[in-house]
C-alpha positions in Angstrom: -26.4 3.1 16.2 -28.1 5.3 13.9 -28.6 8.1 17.0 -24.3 7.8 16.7 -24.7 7.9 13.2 -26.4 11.4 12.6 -24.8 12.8 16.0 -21.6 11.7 13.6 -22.8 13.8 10.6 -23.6 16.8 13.1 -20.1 16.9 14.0 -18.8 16.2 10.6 -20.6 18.7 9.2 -19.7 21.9 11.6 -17.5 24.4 10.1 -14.7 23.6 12.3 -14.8 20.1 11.4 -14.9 20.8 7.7 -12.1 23.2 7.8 -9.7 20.6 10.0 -10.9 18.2 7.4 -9.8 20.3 4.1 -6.6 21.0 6.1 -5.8 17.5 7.1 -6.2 15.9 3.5 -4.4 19.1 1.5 -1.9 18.4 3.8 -1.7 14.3 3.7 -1.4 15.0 -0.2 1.3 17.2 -0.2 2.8 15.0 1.7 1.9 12.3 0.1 3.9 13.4 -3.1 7.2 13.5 -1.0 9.0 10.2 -0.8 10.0 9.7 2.6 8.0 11.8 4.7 4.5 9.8 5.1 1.9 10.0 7.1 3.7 8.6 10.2 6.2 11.4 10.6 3.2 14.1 9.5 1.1 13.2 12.5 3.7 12.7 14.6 4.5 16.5 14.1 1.1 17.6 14.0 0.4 16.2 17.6 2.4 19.2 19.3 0.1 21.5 17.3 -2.9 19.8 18.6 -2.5 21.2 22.2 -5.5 23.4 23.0 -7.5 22.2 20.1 -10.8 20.9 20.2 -10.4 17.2 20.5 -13.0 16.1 17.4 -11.3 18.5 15.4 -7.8 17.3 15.5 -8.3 13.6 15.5 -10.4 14.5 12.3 -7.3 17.0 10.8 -5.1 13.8 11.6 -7.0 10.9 10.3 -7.1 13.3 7.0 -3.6 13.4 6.6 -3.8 9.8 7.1 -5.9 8.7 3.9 -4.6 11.7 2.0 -1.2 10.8 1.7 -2.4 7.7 -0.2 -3.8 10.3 -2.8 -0.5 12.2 -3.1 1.3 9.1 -3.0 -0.1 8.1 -6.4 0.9 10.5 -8.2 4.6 10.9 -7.7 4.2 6.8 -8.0 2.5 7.5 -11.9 4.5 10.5 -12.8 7.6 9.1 -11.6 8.0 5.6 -10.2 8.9 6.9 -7.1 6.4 6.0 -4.4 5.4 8.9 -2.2 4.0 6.2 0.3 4.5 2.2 0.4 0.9 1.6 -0.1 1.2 3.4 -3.3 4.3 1.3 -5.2 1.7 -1.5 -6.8 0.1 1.4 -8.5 3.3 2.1 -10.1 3.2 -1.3 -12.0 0.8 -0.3 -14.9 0.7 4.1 -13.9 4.0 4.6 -14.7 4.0 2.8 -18.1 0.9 4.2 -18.5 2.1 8.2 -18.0 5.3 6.9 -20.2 2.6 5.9 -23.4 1.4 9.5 -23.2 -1.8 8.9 -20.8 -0.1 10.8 -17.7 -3.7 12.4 -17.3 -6.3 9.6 -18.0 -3.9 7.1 -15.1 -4.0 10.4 -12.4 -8.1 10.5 -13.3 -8.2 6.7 -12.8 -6.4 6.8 -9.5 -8.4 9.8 -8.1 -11.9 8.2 -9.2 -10.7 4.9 -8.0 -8.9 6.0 -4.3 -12.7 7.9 -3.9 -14.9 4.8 -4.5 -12.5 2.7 -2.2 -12.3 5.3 0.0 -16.0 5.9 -0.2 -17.0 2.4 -0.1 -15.0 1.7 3.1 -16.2 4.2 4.9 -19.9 2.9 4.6 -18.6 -0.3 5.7 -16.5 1.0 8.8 -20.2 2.6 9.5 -22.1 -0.4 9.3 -19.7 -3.4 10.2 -16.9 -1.4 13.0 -17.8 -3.3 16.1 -18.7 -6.6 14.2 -15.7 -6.5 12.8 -13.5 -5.9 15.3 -14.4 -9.1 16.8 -13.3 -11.0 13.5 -9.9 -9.5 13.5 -9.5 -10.8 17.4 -9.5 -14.4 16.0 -6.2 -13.9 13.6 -3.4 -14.8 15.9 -0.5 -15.9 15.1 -1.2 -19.3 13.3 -3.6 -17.5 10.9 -1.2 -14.8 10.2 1.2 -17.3 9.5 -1.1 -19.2 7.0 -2.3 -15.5 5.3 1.3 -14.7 4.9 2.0 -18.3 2.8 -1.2 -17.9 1.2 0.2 -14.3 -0.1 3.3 -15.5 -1.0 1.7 -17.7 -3.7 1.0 -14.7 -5.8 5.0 -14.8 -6.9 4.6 -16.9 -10.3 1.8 -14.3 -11.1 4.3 -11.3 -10.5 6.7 -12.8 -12.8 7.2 -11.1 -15.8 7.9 -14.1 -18.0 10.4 -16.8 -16.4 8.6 -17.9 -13.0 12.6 -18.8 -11.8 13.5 -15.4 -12.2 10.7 -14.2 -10.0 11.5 -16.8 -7.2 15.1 -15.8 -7.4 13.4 -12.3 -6.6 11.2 -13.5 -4.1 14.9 -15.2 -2.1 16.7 -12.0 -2.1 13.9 -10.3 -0.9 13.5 -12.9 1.9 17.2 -12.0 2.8 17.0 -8.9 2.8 13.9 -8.8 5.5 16.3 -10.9 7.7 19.5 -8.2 8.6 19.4 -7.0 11.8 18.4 -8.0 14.8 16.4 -10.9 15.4 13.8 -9.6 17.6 13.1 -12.6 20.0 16.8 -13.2 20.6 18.4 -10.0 20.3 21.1 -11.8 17.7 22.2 -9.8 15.3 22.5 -11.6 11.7 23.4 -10.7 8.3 25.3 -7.1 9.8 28.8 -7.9 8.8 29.7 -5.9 12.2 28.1 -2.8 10.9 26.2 -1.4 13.3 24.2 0.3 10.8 22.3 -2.8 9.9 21.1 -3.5 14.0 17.8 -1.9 12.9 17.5 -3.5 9.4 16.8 -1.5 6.4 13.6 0.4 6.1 11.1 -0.5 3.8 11.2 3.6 1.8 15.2 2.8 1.2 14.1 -0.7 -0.9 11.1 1.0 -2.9 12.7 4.1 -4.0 16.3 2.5 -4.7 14.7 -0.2 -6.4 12.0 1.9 -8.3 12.9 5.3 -8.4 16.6 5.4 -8.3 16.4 2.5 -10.8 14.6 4.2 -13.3 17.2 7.3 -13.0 20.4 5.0 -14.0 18.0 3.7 -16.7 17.5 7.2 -18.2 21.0 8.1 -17.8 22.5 5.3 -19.4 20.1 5.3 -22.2 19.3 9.3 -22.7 20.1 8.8 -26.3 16.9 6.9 -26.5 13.9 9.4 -26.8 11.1 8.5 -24.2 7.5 8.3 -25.1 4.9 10.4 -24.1 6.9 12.6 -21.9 5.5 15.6 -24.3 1.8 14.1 -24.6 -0.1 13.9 -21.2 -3.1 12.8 -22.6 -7.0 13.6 -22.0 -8.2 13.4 -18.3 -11.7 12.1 -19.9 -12.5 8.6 -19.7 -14.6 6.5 -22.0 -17.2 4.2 -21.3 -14.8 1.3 -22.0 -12.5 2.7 -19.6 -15.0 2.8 -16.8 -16.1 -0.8 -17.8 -12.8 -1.7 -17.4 -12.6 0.4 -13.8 -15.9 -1.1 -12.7 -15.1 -5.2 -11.8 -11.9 -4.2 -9.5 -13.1 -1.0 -8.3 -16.1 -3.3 -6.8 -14.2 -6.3 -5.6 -11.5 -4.6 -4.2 -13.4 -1.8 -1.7 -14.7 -4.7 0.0 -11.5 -6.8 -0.4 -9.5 -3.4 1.1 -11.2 -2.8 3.8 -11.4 -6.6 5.0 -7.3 -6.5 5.3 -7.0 -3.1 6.3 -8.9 -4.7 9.5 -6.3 -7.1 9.9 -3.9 -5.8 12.2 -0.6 -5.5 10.9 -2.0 -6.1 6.9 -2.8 -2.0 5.9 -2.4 -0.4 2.7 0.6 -2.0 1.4 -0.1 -5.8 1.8 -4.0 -4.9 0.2 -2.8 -2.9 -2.5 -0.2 -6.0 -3.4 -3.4 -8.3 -2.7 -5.2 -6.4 -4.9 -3.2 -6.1 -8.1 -2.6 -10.0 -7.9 -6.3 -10.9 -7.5 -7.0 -9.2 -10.3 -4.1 -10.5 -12.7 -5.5 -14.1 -12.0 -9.0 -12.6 -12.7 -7.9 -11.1 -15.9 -8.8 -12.4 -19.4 -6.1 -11.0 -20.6 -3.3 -11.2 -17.8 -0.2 -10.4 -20.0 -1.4 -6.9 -20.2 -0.7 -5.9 -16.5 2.5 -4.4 -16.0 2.0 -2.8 -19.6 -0.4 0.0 -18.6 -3.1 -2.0 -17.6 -6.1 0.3 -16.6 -7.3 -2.5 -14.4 -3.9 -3.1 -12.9 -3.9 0.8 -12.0 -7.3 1.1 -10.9 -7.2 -1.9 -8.4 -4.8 -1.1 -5.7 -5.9 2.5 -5.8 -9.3 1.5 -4.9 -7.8 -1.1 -2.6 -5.2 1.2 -0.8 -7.6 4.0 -0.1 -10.2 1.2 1.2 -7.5 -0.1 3.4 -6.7 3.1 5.4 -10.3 3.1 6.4 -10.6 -0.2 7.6 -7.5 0.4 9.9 -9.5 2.7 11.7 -11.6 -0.7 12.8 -9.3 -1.6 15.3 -8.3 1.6 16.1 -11.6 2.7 17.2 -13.0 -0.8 18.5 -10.2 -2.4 20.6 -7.9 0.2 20.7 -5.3 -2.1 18.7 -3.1 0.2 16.0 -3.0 -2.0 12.6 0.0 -0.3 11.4 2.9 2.3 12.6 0.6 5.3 11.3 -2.9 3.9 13.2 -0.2 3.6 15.8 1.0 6.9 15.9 -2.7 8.1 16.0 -3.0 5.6 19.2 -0.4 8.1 20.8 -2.7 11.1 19.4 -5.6 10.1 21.0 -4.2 9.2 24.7 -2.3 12.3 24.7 -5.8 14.6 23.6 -7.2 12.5 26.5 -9.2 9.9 24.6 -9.0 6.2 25.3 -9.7 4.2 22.1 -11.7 1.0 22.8 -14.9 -0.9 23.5 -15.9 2.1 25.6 -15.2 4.7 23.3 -18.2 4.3 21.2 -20.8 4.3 24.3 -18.7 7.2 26.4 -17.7 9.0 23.7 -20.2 8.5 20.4 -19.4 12.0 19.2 -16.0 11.8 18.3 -16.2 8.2 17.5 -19.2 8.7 14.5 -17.5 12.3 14.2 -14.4 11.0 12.7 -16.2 8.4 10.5 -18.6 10.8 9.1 -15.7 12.7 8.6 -14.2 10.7 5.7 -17.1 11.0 3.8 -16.3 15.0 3.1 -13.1 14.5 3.4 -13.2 11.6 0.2 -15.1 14.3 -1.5 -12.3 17.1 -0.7 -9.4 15.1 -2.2 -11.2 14.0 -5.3 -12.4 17.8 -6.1 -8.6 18.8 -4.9 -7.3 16.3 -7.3 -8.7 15.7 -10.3 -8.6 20.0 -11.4 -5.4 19.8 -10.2 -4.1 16.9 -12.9 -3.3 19.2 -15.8 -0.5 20.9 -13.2 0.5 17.3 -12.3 1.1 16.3 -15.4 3.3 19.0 -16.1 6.3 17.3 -14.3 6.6 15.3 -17.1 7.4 18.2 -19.4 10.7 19.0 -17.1 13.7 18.6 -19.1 14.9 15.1 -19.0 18.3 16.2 -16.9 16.0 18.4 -14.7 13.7 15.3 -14.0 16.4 13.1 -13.3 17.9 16.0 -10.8 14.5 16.3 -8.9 14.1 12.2 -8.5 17.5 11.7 -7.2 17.3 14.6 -4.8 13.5 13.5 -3.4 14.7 10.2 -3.2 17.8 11.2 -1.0 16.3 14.0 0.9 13.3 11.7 1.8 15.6 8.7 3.0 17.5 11.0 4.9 14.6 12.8 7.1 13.3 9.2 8.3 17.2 8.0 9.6 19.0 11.1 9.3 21.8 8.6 8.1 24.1 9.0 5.7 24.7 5.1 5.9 21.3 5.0 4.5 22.3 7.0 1.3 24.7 4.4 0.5 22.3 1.5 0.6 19.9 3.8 -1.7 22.3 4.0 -4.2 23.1 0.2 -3.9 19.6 -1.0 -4.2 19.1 1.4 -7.0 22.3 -0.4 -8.7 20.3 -3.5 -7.7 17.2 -2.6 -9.3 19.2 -1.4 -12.6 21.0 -5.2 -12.9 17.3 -6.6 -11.8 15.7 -4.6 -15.4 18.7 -5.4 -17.5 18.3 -8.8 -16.7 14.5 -9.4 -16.7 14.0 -10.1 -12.9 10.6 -9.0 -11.5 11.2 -6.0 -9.0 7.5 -7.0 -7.4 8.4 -10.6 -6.0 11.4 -9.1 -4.4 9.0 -6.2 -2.7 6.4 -8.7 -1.7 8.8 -11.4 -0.5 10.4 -8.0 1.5 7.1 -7.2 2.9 5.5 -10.4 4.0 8.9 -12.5 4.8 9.4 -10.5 8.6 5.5 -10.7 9.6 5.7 -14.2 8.3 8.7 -15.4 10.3 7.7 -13.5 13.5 4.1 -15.0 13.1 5.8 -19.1 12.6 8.1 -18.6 15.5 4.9 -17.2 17.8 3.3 -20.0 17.1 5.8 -22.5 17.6 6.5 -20.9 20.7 2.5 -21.1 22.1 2.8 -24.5 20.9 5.5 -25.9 22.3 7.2 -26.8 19.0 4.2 -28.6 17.2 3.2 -28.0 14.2 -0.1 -29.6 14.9 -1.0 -25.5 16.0 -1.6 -24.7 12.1 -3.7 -28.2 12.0 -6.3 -27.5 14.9 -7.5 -24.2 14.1 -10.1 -24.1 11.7 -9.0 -20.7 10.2 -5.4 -21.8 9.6 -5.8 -24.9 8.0 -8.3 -23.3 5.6 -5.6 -20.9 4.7 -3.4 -23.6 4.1 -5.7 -25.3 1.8 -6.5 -22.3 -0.3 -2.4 -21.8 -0.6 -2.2 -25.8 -1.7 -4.9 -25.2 -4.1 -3.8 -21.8 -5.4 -0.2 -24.0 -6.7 -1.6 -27.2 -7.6 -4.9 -25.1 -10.4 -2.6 -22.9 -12.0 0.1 -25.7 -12.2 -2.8 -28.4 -13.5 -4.1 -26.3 -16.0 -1.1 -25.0 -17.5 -0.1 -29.1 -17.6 -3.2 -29.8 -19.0 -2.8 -26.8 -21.9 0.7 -28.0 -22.8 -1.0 -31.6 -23.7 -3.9 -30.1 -25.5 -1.3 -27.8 -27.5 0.8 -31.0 -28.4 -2.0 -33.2 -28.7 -2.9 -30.5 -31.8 0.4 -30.1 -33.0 1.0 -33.6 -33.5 -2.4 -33.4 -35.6 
């Protein structure tokens, strides 16, 4: 292992694989910033333009783009609650409100020191535990999924943003949602209303923008009498000692916490980043500030994102099992530069295995010296003219939906779920259950009916494996706490009042 390890740094550190590196992640932050492309569709174009390249090199360039976007993604999610990639719309929670107090610099310097430790962190870990690992994320079939999904979905009531029905309301709507199209086990179509525009289901980009982005556009219009703060003060890039106190506790917790579901196959960036932010709200002493410009809101699913897109690569490289449509997309990369991912690759293959590990390192060090000089130009997009900025959301947000489908159908359900998220803010419902309940509820129905299926209909498949069931207790005892101790701090309050 540690032969693989400096053979790793060799290959990282040749001048071709530096320069592929520096490509790859200025790309995957440029692209990044651009709702709607991602990382999927950059690697999928960059795999043509791979032909007749050294092999090393362009699996480096790729996996680059890969856990650069999450950098770009940030900062079009902070600047202007329009999520450049899906594992970046927690970090629009407590960045966006943050750039809106005037602070636009200090929550880009937060996210950029932040994605570097995750990403940093996760990379030593990928070093040290990828083949352990690998066996671990073998034992989550579908019962455990199952249970991991319910266990998530517990984090609702802390997503709420003051009445706990409101956010289960959310939560329902998002579960409907999840459910048009076509049920993949029986082919049945349900919830289309005939349209065959709804046989695929609606993609994940068209909810987060129309609810975030597009959302926050009908909010500025209808209200641009009311003058905006700290669209004209961006704030000091410097940090303070509190700040990085503050940063400290989740950037820790949630490296490892990352990279442990970005092993999962099928959890990645988004689910860990969600993970994240909620872990840390329960952990908070002072939980009613998230969602208020938080610095620990921001900094945890930064560091959890960027620690997720390295623990992807677990799989990847170990089984040869993609964790996610990009890792699978880098799947096709491999086979067609003639590499099989797998048990095998590490032993028949060590130097492009350790290559692209070793890789990250430098390529975590590119993006944070890429981004943090390159704030004060960020930043500047908040200076635009109000009518300007609203122009250049509304014309990302449908340019970028429109490249994944090329549908026009698609536009129409932007502008309805940006209606949707407008009504939702008027009316104090939580956007975050809704995108939670979105992204768990198909994984979570797909994993229930797989296991039924393996089990012949019993439900005594959740009770016999040891994994499972200790899911399911953590989920009981994750409602029945909270609930206990708020009844128990209602009495004490009354007990005192009627003193």
């Amino acid at each position: 292992m540690f032969e693989g390890i400096v053979q790793g740094f060799q290959v990282a550190f040749s001048w071709e694989a530096i320069l592929f590196v520096f490509i790859g992640v200025f790309i995957g932050t440029i692209i990044g910033m651009i709702p709607g492309l991602g990382p999927i569709s950059a690697i999928a174009i960059m795999i043509p333009v791979t032909y007749g390249m050294d092999t090393t090199s362009a699996l480096v360039m790729m996996a680059g783009v890969y856990y650069g976007s999450m950098y770009g993604g940030s900062t079009s999610s902070i600047l202007l609650n329009a999520p450049g990639v899906a594992g970046t719309v927690a970090a629009s929670f407590d960045g966006y409100p943050m750039s809106q107090q005037g602070k636009a610099g200090k929550a880009l310097a937060i996210s950029a020191i932040c994605s570097f430790i995750g990403g940093t962190v996760s990379v030593v870990l990928l070093m040290m535990f990828a083949p352990m690992l690998a066996s671990v994320a073998i034992v989550f079939g579908p019962p455990e999924y199952f249970a991991l999904m319910l266990l998530g979905l517990t984090a609702i009531a802390s997503l709420s943003e003051g009445s706990t029905i409101k956010a289960l309301i959310s939560a329902v709507v998002g579960f409907m949602v999840v459910t048009i199209g076509i049920d993949a086990q029986t082919g049945t179509s349900r919830f289309t209303f005939g349209s065959v525009n709804l046989l695929d289901g609606i993609d994940f980009l068209i909810i987060a923008l129309g609810v975030f982005a597009l959302a926050e556009v009908c909010f500025l219009i209808l209200n641009r009498k009311q003058k905006l703060k700290g669209l004209n003060n961006i704030g000091s890039l410097k940090l303070s000692k509190q700040d990085y106190k503050d940063m400290a506790g989740p950037m820790t917790r949630q490296s490892f916490l990352g990279f442990i579901l970005g092993v999962l196959p099928g959890a990645g960036a988004t689910i860990s980043s969600f993970v994240a932010y909620i872990s840390e709200k329960k952990l908070a002493k002072k939980p009613e500030e998230f969602g208020k410009g938080s610095i620990k809101g921001l900094a945890a699913p930064e560091t959890a994102n960027n620690a997720a897109t390295s623990g992807a690569f677990v799989p990847l490289l170990s089984l040869g099992i993609p964790g996610s449509g990009t890792t699978a997309v880098m799947l096709g990369a491999f086979l067609v530069l003639g590499v099989q991912p797998g048990p095998l690759l590490m032993t028949e293959n060590p130097s492009i295995f350790w290559g692209i590990i070793a890789s990250m390192y430098i390529g975590n060090v590119f993006l944070l010296i890429l981004n943090l000089p390159l704030i004060p130009y960020f930043v500047k997009i908040l200076k635009v003219p109000r009518p300007l900025l609203i122009s250049l959301v509304i014309i990302s947000s449908l340019v970028g939906v429109y490249a994944v489908s090329f549908s026009t159908f698609d536009l129409y359900l932007l502008v309805l779920f940006g209606i949707l998220g407008y009504l939702m803010r008027i009316f104090v419902f939580p956007a975050a259950p809704f995108i939670l309940a979105f992204i768990l509820g198909g994984m979570m129905e797909n994993s229930l009916r797989q296991s039924l299926t393996i089990s012949g209909g019993s439900w005594n498949i959740f009770l016999t494996s040891p994994l499972a069931m200790s899911l399911i207790v953590l989920t009981i005892l994750a409602v029945i706490v909270p609930a206990w101790r708020g009844r128990s701090k209602r009495k004490k309050e009354n007990t005192q009042i009627e003193m």
